[in-house]
C-alpha positions, 0 to 999 in steps of 0.5 A: 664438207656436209652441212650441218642440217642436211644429215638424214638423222638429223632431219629425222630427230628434227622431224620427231620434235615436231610430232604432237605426240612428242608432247603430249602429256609431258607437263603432268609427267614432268611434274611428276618425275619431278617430285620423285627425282627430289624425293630422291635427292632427299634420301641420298642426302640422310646418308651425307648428313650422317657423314657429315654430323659424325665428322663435325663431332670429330673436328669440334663443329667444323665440319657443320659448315658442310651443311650448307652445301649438302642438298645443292652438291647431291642434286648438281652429280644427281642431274649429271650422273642421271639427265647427263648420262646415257640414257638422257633422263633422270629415274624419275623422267625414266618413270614418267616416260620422258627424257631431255632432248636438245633441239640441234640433235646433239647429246645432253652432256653432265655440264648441259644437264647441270646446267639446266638443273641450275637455271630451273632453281634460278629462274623459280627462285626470281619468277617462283612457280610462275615459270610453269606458265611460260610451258602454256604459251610455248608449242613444245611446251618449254620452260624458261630455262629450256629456251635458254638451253635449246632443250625440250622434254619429250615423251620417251616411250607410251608409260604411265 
């Protein structure tokens, strides 16, 4: 039985989270990919509204309650088609040229990158945007919610 850390790929994988380079910039592009991949869940969400609107006329204002849940559903398949897919990153991670990686050399699933999705909405609702300085006192530069997770955004290519 092979040990765990001692394939060569993943001592490579380990080695390449230990670069600098791996880090460099990635606070301003993940603030970056950020404000797009939102920008983006806001426009998936005007057709959903629509949906949603006609049909509350058709059952009388029951359909209304939908609402509610909107925004919360498009962003969970949003983070897991996208963060959980092939290519480990959202459109806008993809723009800003970074992508997700867990610490153990593993793949990032849809549960994981929803997840992850959720823990950042929970810890800035209790810690608001103060979450952001836990990135200044981290070496890879982690948030709260990638500690928790084993998680770390990493530069994908040179981009932006």
């Amino acid at each position: 039985m092979s040990d765990y850390t001692a394939t060569p790929l993943r001592e490579m994988h380990a080695q390449s989270l230990d670069a600098p380079r791996a880090y460099s910039g990635v606070r301003t592009r993940r603030m970056l990919s950020f404000v797009f991949d939102y920008t983006m869940v806001l426009l998936l969400s005007v057709p959903a509204a629509i949906i949603i609107f006609v049909l509350g006329i058709l059952s009388l204002g029951l359909a209304w309650g939908l609402y509610a849940f909107l925004l919360p559903l498009i962003a969970i398949l949003y983070l897991a088609f996208t963060m959980g897919g092939e290519k480990q990153a959202t459109p806008g991670m993809r723009m800003a040229g970074i992508r997700v990686a867990r610490l153990d050399g593993g793949r990032v699933d849809p549960p994981l990158a929803v997840l992850h999705g959720v823990l950042f909405w929970a810890a800035n609702a209790v810690l608001t945007p103060f979450i952001l300085l836990i990135g200044l006192f981290t070496p890879r530069k982690q948030l709260l919610h990638d500690l928790l997770l084993g998680t770390v955004i990493v530069r994908d290519r040179e981009g932006l």
